[in-house]
C-alpha positions as CSV (number, residue, x, y, z in Angstrom):
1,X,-4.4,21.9,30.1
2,X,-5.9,18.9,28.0
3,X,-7.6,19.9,24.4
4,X,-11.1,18.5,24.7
5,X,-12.0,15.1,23.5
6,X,-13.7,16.4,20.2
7,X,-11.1,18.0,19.0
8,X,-8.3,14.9,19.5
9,X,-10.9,13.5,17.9
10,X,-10.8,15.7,14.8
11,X,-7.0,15.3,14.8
12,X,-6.7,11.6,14.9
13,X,-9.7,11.3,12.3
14,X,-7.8,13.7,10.0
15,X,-4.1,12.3,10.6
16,X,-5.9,9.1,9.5
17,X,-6.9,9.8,6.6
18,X,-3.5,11.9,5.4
19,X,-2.5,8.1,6.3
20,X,-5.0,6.8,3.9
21,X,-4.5,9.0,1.1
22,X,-0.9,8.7,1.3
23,X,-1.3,5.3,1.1
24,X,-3.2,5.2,-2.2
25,X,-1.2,7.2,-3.9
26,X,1.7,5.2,-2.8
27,X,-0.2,2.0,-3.9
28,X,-1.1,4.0,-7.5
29,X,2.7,4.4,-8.0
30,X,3.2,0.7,-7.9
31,X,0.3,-0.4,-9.6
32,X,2.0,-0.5,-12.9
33,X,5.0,-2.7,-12.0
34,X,2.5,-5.7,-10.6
35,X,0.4,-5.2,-13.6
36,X,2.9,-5.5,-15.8
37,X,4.4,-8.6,-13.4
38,X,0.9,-10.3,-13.9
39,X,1.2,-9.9,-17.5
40,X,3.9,-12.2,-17.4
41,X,2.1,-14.6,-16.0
42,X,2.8,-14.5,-12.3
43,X,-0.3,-14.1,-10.4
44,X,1.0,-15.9,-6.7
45,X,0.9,-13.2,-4.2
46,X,4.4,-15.1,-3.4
47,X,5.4,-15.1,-6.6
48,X,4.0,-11.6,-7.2
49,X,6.8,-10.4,-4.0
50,X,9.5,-11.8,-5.2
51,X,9.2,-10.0,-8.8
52,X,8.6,-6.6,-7.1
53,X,12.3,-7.8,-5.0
54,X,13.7,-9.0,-8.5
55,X,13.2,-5.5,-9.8
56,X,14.2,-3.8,-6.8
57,X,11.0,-2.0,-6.2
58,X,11.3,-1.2,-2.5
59,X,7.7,-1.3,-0.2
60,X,6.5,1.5,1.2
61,X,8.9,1.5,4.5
62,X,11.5,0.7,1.9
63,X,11.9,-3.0,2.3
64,X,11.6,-6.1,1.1
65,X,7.8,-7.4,-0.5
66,X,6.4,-10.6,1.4
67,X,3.2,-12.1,0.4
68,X,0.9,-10.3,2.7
69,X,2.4,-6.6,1.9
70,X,0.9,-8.1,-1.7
71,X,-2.3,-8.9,-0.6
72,X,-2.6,-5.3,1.5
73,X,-1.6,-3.3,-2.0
74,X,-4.3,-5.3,-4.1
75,X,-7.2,-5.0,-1.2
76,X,-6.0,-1.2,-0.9
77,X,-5.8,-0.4,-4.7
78,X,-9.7,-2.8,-4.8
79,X,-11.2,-0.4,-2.2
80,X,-10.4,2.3,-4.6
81,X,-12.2,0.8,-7.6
């Protein structure tokens, strides 16, 4: 027997935002390491990337950073205030 559409509803609305919150506090814990890369002067998403690579700081999926992964971490870390 299905579970009735409001209550997949609830479930996906509150796996979301375990998603979401996870995701901030993951962006929190590498706020630090691009502020202090800014402080240095780089300020590229690019160039941004390639210091978090330099200093091995893994992305959240544990890969390499590309520009856009960047951007995503600044917009998510913005939305926060």
């Amino acid at each position: 027997m299905r579970m009735p559409m409001e209550q997949r509803l609830d479930g996906h609305r509150r796996g979301l935002e375990t998603r979401r919150a996870g995701s901030r506090d993951w962006a929190k814990s590498v706020w630090a390491d691009v502020q202090s890369i800014r402080n240095e002067g780089v300020t590229s998403l690019t160039g941004i990337a390639a210091a978090l690579n330099e200093r091995a700081i893994p992305t959240r999926r544990g890969g390499n950073w590309q520009a856009v992964q960047v951007k995503r971490l600044l917009a998510t870390l913005d939305a926060q205030g």
